[in-house]
Each structure stands twice: as C-alpha cells, then as structure tokens.
C-alpha positions in Angstrom: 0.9 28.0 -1.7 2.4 25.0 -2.4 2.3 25.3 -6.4 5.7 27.2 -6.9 7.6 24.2 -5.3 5.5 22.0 -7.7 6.6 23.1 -10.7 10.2 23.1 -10.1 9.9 20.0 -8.7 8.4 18.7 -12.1 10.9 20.7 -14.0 14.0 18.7 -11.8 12.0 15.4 -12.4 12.4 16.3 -15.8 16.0 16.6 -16.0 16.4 13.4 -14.0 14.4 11.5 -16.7 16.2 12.8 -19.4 19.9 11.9 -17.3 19.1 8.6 -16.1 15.6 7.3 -17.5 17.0 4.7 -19.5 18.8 2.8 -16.6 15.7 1.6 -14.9 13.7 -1.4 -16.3 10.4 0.0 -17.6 8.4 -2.4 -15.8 9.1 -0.1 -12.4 8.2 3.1 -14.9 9.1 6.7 -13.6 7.4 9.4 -12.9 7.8 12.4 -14.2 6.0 14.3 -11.1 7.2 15.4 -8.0 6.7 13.6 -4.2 4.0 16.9 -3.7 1.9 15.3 -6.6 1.8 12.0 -4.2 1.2 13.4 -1.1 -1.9 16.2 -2.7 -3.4 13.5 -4.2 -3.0 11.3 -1.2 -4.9 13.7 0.9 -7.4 13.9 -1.3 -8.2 10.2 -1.4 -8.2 9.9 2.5 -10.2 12.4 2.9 -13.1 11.3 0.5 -12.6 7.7 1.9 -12.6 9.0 5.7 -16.3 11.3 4.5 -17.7 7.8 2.8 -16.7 4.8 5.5 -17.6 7.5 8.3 -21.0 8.6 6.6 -21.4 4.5 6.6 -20.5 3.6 10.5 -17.7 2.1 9.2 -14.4 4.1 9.9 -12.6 3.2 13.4 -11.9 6.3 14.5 -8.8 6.9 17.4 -10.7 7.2 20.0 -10.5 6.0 23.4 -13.0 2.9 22.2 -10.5 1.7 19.9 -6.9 2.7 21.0 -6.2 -1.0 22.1 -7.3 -1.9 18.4 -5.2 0.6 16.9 -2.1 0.1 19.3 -1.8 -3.5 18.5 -1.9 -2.3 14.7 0.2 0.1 14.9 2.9 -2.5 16.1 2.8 -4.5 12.9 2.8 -1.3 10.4 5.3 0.7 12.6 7.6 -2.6 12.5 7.3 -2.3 8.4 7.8 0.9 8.3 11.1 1.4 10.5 12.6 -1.5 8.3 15.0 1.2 7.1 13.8 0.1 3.4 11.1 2.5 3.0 12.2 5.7 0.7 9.9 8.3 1.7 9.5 7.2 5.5 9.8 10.7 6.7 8.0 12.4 3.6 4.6 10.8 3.8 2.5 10.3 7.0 2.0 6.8 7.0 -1.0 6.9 9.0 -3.5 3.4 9.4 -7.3 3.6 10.0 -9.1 0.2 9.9 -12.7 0.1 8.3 -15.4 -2.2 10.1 -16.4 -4.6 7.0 -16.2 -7.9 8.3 -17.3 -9.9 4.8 -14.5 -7.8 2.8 -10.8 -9.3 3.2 -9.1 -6.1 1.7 -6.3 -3.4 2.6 -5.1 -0.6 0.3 -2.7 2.4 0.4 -3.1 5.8 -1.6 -0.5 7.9 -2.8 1.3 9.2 -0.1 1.2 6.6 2.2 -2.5 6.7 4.1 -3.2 2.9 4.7 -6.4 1.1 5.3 -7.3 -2.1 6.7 -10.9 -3.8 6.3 -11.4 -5.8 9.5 -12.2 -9.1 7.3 -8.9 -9.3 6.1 -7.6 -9.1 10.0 -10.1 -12.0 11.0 -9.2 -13.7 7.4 -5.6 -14.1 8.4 -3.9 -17.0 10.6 -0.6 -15.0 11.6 1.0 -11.9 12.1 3.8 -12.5 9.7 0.7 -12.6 7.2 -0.8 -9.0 8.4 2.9 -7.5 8.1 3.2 -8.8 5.1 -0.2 -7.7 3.2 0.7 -4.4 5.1 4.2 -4.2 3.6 2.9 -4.8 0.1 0.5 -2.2 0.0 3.4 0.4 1.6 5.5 -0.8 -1.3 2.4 1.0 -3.8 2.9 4.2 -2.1 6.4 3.8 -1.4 7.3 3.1 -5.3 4.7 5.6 -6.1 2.7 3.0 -8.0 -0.5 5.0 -8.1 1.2 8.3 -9.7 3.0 6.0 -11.9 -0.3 4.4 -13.2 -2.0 8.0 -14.0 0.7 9.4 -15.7 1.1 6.5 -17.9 -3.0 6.4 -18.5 -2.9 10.6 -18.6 0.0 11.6 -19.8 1.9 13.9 -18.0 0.7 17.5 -19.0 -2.9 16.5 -18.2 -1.3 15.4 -14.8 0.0 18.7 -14.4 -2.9 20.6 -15.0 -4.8 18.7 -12.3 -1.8 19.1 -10.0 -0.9 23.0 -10.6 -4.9 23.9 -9.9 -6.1 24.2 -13.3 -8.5 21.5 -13.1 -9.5 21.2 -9.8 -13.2 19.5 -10.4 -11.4 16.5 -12.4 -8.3 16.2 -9.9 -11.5 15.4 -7.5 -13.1 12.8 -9.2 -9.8 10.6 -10.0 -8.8 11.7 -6.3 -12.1 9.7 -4.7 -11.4 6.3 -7.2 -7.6 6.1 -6.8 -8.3 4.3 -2.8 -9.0 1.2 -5.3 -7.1 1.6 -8.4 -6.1 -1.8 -9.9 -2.2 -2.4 -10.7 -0.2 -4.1 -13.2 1.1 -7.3 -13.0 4.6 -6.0 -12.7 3.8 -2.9 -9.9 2.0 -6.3 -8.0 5.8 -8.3 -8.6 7.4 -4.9 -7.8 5.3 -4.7 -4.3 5.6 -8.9 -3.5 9.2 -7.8 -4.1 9.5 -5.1 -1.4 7.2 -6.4 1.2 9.8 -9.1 1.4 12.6 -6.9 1.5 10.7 -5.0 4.1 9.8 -7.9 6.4 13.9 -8.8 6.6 14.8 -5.2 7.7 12.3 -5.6 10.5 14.3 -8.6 12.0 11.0 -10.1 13.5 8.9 -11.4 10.8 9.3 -14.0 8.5 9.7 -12.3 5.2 7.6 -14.3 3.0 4.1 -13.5 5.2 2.7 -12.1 2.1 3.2 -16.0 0.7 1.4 -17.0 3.7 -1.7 -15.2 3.0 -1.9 -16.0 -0.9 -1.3 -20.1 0.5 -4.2 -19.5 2.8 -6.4 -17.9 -0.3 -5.8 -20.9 -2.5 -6.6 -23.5 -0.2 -10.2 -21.8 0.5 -10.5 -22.2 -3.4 -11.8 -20.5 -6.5 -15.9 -20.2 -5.4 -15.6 -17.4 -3.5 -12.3 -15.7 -3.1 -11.4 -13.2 -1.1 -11.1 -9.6 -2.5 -7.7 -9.1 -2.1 -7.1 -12.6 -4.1 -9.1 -11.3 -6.7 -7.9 -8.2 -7.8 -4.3 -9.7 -7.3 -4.0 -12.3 -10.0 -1.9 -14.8 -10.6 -1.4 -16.2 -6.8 0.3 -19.6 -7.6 3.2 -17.9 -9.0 3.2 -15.1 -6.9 4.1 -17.8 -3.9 6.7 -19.6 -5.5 8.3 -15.8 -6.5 7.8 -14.6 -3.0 9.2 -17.8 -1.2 12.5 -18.1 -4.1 13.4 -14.1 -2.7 12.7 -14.6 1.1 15.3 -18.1 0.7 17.7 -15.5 -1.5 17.2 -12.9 1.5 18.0 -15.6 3.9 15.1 -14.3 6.0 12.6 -17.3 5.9 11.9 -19.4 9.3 11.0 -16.8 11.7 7.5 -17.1 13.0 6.2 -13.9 15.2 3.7 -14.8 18.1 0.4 -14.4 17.1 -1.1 -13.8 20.0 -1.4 -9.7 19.3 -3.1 -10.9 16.2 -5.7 -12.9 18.1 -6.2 -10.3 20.8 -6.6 -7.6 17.3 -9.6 -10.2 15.9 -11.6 -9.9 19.0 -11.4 -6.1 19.9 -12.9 -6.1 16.1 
C-alpha cells in the first residue's frame, strides 16, 4: 500500500540532492531515501528485537507490573523529546521498552525512532542528567537518520530501493534484525554528542552535558572491563572535552535534575 508514496518520495529526495547536496558537510551525509524507508525498516527491527528479548524473558512489557518502571522513564525520554529540537517528533513513534539485562550497560535506537534501554545501563548511571543524556544521543541516530544513512552509503542506493519497494523482501529481513546494533562512524557519534546537548538545553531541566557525565563515569571505572556502550563508542576522552566546550557555548551547563526518580527507576528494576 504504502509503495506508491515511496517512490515519489525517493524521486523528490532526489531532486533535493541534486539542488542542495553540496551545502551540507559530508560528515552528516544525506540520504537519498524517503522518512517511509526509516520508519519500514524501523518496524522491522522492533519487531525482531521485541520476538528475541521476549522469547528470552527479557523484554519489560507495559503491563500493570511495570507501569511505575515505565512512567518514571517515560519522564526522562518524553522531556528529550518535547525539547522542540527533534525533526521528526510527530513522524516517528518514539516509543521506549527497557530489556531486563543487568550485566549489559547499553541503549540503542533504530530507524524510526523505537528506543531501548538495557536495565544495566539505568543501575550503571549516577544521575538523571546522565540517563537524558545517553537517551538524547541515541534519539539523535534516529532523528539524523543515522542508520539509513549508513546503509545507503555501505549499499548503495538502488540496492536500498529494491529492499524498500518489495523486491527483495528475504534480504530487507536479515539487515532489518542486525540494524538494533549497527556500529556508527566517528562523525554520526560527534553528530549525536552534538544533538543530545542541544536537546538537553531545549528541555530547560537537565544539564546539557549528561552525556559527558556518563563517558566521566566510564573512564574512571577504567579500561579492564568497560561498559558496552563505552566500547562501541570510541574515543571518550575527547568526546567529554567536545561535549562539555558546546554545553559552555549553549550556556546550558550547571543545572542538576534530582535524582531521586532515577533511584526509585534502579530499584523497581
């Protein structure tokens, strides 16, 4: 139903690359596929990850069991999200689920905006400012359309179309269930430090260099055993100093959120 609107979406992409592709710094790359490409591939990933944490015991589901767990989350990413910063707030559903895995310090967003949260990274962290920030920088993948990005530059774009108009449906599949984990570039992880501390200012609550605050945290507990989100993040030393220089340029540093949601959070889990 949806593949008409696909194709001349692509097609309009098209002429906007050709009009204006030069103007943008490659580092933030541009897709050449439309929002729908985000938000099919999106569903695909949640839903495989939803089948395997569930399959596992691990998924929090909304049930009655957990809405205190999921209400006090919701706070945070809802804060984030209504930051009036976010391009495709009303396009993608932005929803959270949280998976029970205590020993993995993790959180990821796929295309389209579906956002999970491991519960070790919740106990891992010391503040709230910390959780909105992680939380912010993995909106900022979806949001900048980092994943999309990323395939089209490994794919090229009329394999991507293929997969996206129906034609290969078995293959769309398999790069649907591994996207939940696909590892960035250096510049798409500055680009997302970047936005989560944009992000944070707009919500006029947190202090917008939490993100800092987690990476500070993740080098003190040194190189033996890091945590995962450290490790497939490189680079953390200057990722604080670049994170803390934009929050001072912002003007947006010195705020410190109560953390007393956060504890409350730590113990439902």
């Amino acid at each position: 139903m949806k593949r008409p609107f696909l194709q001349v979406s692509l097609f309009l992409s098209l002429g906007a690359l050709a009009a204006t592709g030069a103007a943008h710094p490659p580092y933030q790359g541009f897709s050449l596929l439309s929002i729908e490409t985000d938000k099919t591939l999106g569903a695909q990933v949640a839903a495989q990850t939803d089948s395997t944490y569930r399959a596992k015991g691990q998924l929090l589901d909304r049930n009655s069991k957990n809405a205190r767990a999921y209400q006090l989350l919701d706070a945070v990413v809802n804060r984030v999200l209504n930051s009036g910063q976010i391009t495709y707030r009303k396009d993608f559903p932005w929803d959270v689920k949280i998976i029970k895995d205590d020993a993995t310090q993790n959180a990821f967003a796929t295309p389209g905006g579906h956002i999970y949260v491991y519960s070790g990274l919740i106990k891992y962290l010391d503040s709230e400012d910390q959780l909105a920030g992680v939380i912010g920088h993995e909106i900022a993948h979806a949001d900048r359309r980092h994943s999309v990005k990323s395939l089209q530059k490994q794919m090229g774009v009329s394999i991507l179309m293929s997969l996206v108009l129906g034609q290969n449906p078995n293959q769309l599949a398999q790069i649907a269930a591994g996207l939940g984990q696909l590892k960035f570039s250096r510049d798409y992880e500055r680009e997302a430090d970047n936005y989560s501390v944009a992000y944070l200012k707009g919500t006029n609550y947190y202090s917008c260099d939490g993100t800092a605050g987690f990476f500070i945290k993740a080098e003190k507990a040194g190189q033996s055993n890091p945590p995962e989100f450290l490790s497939t993040h490189p680079n953390p030393g200057a990722r604080i100093s670049s994170i803390q220089a934009r929050a001072k340029q912002l003007g947006c540093t010195g705020r410190s959120s109560s953390s007393t949601n956060l504890t409350e959070l730590k113990k439902l889990l």
